[in-house]
VOGU-3710 file (C-alpha; in Angstrom, 3 decimals, decimal comma):
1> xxxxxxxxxx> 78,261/113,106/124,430  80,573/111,304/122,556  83,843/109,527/124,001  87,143/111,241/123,518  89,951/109,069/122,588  92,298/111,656/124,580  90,860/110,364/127,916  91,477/107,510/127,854  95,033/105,645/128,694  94,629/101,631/128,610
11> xxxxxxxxxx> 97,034/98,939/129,694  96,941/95,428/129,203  98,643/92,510/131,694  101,383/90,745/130,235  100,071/87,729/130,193  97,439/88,458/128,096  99,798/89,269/125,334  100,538/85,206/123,706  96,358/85,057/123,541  96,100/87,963/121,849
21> xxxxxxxxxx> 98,272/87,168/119,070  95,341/86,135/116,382  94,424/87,498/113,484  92,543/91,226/113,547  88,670/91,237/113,467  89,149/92,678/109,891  90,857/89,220/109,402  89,042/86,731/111,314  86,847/85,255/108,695  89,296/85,303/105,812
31> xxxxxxxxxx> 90,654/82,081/103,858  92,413/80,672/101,132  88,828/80,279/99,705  87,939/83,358/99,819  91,035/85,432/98,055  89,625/85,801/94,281  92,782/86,459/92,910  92,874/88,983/89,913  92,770/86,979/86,741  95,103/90,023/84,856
41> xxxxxxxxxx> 97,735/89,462/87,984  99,161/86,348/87,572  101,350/86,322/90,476  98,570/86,760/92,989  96,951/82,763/91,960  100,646/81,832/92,093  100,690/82,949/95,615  97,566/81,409/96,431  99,190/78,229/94,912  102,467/78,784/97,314
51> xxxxxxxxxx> 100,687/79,288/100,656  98,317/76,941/100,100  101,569/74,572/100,151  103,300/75,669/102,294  100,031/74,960/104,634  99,962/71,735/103,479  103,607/70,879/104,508  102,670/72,491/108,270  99,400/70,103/108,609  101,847/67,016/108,008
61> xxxxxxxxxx> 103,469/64,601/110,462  105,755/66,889/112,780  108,833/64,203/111,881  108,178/65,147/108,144  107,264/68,433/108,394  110,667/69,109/109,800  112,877/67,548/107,142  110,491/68,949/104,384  111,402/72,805/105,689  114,855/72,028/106,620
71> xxxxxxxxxx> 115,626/73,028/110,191  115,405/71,709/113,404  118,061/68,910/114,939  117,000/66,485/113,235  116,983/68,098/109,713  118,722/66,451/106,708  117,336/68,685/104,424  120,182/70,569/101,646  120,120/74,065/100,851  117,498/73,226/97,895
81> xxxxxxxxxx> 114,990/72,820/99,736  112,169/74,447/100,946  112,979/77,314/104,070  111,264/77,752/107,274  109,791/80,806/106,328  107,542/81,832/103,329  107,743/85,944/102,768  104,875/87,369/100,782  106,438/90,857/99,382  104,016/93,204/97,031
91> xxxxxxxxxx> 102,636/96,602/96,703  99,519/98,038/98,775  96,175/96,194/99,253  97,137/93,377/96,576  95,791/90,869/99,626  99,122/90,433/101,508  97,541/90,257/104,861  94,472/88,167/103,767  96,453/85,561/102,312  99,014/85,678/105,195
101> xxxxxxxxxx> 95,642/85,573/108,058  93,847/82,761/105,579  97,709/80,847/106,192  97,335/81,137/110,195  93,727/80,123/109,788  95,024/76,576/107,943  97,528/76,142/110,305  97,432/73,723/113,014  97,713/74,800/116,402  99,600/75,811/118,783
111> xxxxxxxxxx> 100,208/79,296/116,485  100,568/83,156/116,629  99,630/86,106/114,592  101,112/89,339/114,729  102,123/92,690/113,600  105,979/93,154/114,028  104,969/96,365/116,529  103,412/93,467/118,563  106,248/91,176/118,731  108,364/93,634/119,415
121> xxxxxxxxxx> 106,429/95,131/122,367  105,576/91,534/123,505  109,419/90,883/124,196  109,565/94,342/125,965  106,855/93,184/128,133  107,395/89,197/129,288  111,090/89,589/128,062  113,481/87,773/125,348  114,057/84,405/127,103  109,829/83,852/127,735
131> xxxxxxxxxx> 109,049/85,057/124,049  111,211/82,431/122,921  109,621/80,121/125,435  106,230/80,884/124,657  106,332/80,610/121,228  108,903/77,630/120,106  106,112/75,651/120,766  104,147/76,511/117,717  103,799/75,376/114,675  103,627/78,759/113,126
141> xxxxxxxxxx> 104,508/82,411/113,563  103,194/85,300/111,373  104,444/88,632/111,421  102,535/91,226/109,505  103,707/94,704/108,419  107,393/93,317/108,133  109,501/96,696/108,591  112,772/97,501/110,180  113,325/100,578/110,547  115,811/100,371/113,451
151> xxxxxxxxxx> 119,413/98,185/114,072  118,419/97,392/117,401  115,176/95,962/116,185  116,518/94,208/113,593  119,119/92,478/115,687  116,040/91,494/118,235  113,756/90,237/115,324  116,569/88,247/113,941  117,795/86,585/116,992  114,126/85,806/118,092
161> xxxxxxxxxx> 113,049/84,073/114,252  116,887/82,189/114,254  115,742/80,815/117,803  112,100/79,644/116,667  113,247/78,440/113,402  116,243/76,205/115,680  113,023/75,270/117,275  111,158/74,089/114,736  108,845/76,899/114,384  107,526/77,441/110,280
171> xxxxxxxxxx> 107,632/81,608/110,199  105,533/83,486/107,647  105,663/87,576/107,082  104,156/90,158/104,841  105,468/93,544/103,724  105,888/96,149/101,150  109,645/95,206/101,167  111,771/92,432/99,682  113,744/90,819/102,960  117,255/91,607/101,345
181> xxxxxxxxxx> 116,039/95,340/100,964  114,607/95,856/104,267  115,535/99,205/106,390  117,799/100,069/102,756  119,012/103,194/102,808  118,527/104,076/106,165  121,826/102,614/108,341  125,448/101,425/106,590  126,433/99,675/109,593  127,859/96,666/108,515
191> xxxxxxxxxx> 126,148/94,712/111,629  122,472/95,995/110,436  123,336/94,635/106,801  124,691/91,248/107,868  121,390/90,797/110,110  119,240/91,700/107,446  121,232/89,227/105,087  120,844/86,246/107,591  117,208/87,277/108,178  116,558/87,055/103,979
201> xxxxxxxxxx> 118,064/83,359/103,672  115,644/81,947/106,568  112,503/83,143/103,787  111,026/81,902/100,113  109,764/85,170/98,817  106,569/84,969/97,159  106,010/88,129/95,162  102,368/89,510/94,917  101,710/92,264/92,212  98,401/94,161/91,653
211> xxxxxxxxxx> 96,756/97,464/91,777  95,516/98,711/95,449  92,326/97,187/95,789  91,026/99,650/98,682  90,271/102,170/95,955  89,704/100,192/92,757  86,377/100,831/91,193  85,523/103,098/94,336  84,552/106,488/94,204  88,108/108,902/95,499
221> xxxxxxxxxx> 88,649/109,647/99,455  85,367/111,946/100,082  86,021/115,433/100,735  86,359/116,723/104,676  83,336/117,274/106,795  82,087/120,313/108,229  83,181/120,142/111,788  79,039/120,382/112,599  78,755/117,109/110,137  81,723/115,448/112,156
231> xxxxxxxxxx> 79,707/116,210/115,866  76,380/115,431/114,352  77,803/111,719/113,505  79,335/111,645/116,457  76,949/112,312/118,993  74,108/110,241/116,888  76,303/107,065/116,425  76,683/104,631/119,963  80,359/103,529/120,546  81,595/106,873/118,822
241> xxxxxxxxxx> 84,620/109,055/119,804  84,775/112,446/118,945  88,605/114,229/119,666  90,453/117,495/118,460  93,093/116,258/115,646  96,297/117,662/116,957  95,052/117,046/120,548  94,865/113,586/119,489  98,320/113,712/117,876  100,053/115,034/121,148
251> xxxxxxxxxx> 97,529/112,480/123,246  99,195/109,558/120,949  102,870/110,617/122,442  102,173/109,478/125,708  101,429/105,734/125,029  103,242/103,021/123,926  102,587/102,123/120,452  101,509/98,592/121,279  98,163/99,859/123,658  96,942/101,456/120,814
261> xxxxxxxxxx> 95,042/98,569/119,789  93,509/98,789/123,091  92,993/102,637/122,910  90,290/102,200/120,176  88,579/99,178/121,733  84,609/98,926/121,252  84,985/102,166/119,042  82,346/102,104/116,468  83,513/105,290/114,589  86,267/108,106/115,510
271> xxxxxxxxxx> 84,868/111,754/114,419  88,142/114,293/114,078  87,958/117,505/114,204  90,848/120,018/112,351  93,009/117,073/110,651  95,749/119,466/109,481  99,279/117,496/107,434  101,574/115,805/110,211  105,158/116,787/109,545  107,053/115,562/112,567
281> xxxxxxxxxx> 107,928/112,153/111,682  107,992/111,212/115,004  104,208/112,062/115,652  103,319/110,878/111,830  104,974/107,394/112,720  102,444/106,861/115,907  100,029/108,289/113,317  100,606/105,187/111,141  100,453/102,530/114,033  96,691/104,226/115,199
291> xxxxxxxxxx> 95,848/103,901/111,343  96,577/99,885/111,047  94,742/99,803/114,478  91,692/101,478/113,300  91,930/99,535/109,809  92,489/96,195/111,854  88,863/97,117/113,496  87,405/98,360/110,355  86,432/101,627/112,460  85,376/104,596/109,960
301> xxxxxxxxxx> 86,677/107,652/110,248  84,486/111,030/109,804  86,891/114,317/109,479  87,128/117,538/109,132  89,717/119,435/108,074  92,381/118,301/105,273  91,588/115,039/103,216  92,883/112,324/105,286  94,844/111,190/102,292  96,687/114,342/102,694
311> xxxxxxxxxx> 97,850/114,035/106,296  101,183/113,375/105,721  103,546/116,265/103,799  106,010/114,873/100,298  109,043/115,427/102,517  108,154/112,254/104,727  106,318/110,480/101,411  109,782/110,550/99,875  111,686/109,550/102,872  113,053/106,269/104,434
321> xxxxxxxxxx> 109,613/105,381/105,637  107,637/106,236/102,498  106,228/102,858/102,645  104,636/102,853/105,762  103,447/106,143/104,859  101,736/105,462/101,852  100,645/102,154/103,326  98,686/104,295/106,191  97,101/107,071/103,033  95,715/104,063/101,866
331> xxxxxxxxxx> 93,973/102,570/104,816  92,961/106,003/106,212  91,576/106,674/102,597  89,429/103,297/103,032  88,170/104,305/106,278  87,594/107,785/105,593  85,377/106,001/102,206  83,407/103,523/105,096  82,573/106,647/107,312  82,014/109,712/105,308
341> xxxxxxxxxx> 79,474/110,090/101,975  77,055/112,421/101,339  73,895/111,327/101,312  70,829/114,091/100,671  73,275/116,237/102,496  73,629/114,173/105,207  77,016/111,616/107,033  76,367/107,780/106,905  78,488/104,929/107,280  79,221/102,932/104,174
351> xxxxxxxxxx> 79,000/99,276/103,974  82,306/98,823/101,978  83,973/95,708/102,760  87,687/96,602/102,363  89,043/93,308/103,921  88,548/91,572/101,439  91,208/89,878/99,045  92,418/91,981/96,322  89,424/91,657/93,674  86,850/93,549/96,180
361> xxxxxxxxxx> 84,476/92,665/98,498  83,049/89,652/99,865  84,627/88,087/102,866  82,691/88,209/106,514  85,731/89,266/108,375  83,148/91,017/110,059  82,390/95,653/110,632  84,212/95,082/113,366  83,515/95,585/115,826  86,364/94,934/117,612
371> xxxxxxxxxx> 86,004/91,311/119,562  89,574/90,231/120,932  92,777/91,410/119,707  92,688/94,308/122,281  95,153/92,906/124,889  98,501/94,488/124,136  100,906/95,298/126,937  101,488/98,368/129,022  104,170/100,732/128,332  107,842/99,180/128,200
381> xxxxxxxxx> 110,939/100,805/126,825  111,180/97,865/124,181  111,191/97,521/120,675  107,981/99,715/118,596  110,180/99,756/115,617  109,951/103,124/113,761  107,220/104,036/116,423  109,508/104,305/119,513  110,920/107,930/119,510
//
């Protein structure tokens, strides 16, 4: 029998939180070499172009490389030139996260790579004083899946990036949001829009357009399983895990946002039975974190049920966090492509390599299957952005 992701409850040490900042399996292979940027999108070679110098400026002398991005003590540096932080903004699966993985990758070391859930949770865990410890050290910090969604987050993430950049610390990001218009619309406190305005002028925005590239030239999302489909996969695939849907759901309240990398460690596949639309946003938030988890791992998904680009009602598509919404329909759409086809009548796992750059497949980031990038800390009252409820 099958695992059940509902059993299990993982926690990770603190101190094997700094290690685990890297780049997700999905991402491990990627690099500027291997982004084929779409000849009809001429802002995704530009981009190429722009983080390919901005790597070049963080593989100079450390002397030089501090006047050429303007910060640190000994900084002359005017307001003309370049900024600590490069901020790659653009629409779903134009190759955000590839480029911003393939700029860690050309980094030198020390560096870190995570999601903002992760740095977040990785202050909660080892506190603000040793994050800023551990990483003003590096050469380079990358936060991916940029979103605030909450004033107290936003105040942390600002505080923590001013402190690395006083450091000396080069900071890259990616989102679905222009810095300036980050967490718009959802707070008019005055202090969330003057954090968000001091957090815009540390970045150079590099703007990436394009059409998703999870679903161009692909057949759609394939229709739901029968649930005897779903437990035939299952049970015949090793490293499966085969759980209820809304017994899932409930099962996702009770951890921290940040294990959930760990929850679906050495998971080959997750079978669900009776996916049904989410409508608390609460629950459809944690929904969102498990779906960058599983897309991290390049884990298929076999359902039953509604289409798993359905899960999530036009109420909460047309809310504040629309973006991370649509963001997860289109990963969960990918995986639900890798894991469910017909074939004679039959389930099988598709070979579809949806980590790579924006004009298809190609890279060798790897099915998986989950080495490293499991070590996430245990449950702490700190910062999951949007996730914490």
């Amino acid at each position: 029998m099958p695992d059940r992701l509902v059993d299990r409850s993982p926690r990770v040490a603190p101190d094997e939180i700094v290690a685990a900042l890297v780049p997700p399996p999905r991402f491990a292979a990627v690099r500027f070499d291997t982004y084929r940027p779409d000849p009809a999108e001429p802002s995704q070679p530009a981009a190429l172009a722009a983080l390919g110098a901005f790597a070049a400026r963080l593989n100079g002398p450390v002397g030089r490389r501090r006047g050429i991005f303007g910060r640190g003590p000994r900084s002359t540096a005017g307001p003309s030139g370049p900024r600590p932080g490069v901020y790659l903004d653009g629409g779903f699966g134009v190759g955000k996260t590839h480029l911003l993985a393939a700029l860690w990758h050309a980094a030198p070391t020390p560096k870190a790579y995570g999601t903002f859930v992760e740095l977040t949770s990785l202050v909660g865990a080892i506190g603000f004083p040793a994050t800023v410890a551990a990483l003003s050290g590096h050469r380079l910090v990358a936060v991916d899946e940029f979103e605030l969604d909450d004033p107290g987050d936003t105040v942390l993430v600002s505080t923590l990036l001013t402190r690395l950049v006083e450091a000396g610390v080069a900071l890259a990001a990616s989102s679905n949001t222009q810095p300036e218009d980050l967490g718009a619309g959802r707070f008019a406190a005055d202090d969330f829009r003057r954090e968000i305005q001091g957090l815009s002028s540390r970045f150079d925005t590099v703007r990436i357009d394009g059409v998703d590239f999870r679903h161009r030239g692909r057949p759609p999302v394939p229709p739901p399983a029968t649930d005897g489909a779903v437990a035939a996969r299952s049970r015949a695939t090793a490293g499966a895990t085969e759980d209820d849907f809304a017994t899932l759901i409930g099962h996702l309240a009770g951890l921290h946002p940040s294990r959930y990398g760990a929850l679906v460690a050495d998971v080959s596949l997750v079978g669900l039975h009776g996916v049904g639309p989410v409508g608390d946003q609460a629950a459809a938030l944690r929904l969102v974190v498990l779906a960058d988890r599983l897309y991290d791992r390049s884990v298929p998904i076999v359902a039953s049920g509604v289409p798993l680009d359905r899960v999530f009602p036009s109420d909460l598509l047309a809310g504040p966090h629309r973006k991370k919404f649509q963001r997860a329909l289109s990963r969960l759409g990918a995986l639900a492509r890798d894991g469910t086809t017909p074939v004679d009548g039959a389930l099988s796992v598709v070979d579809d390599d949806d980590d790579a750059g924006p004009a298809g497949p190609g890279q060798t980031a790897g099915r998986n299957r989950n080495a490293g990038r499991n070590a996430m800390p245990s449950e702490t009252s700190a910062g999951a952005g949007a996730e914490r409820t």
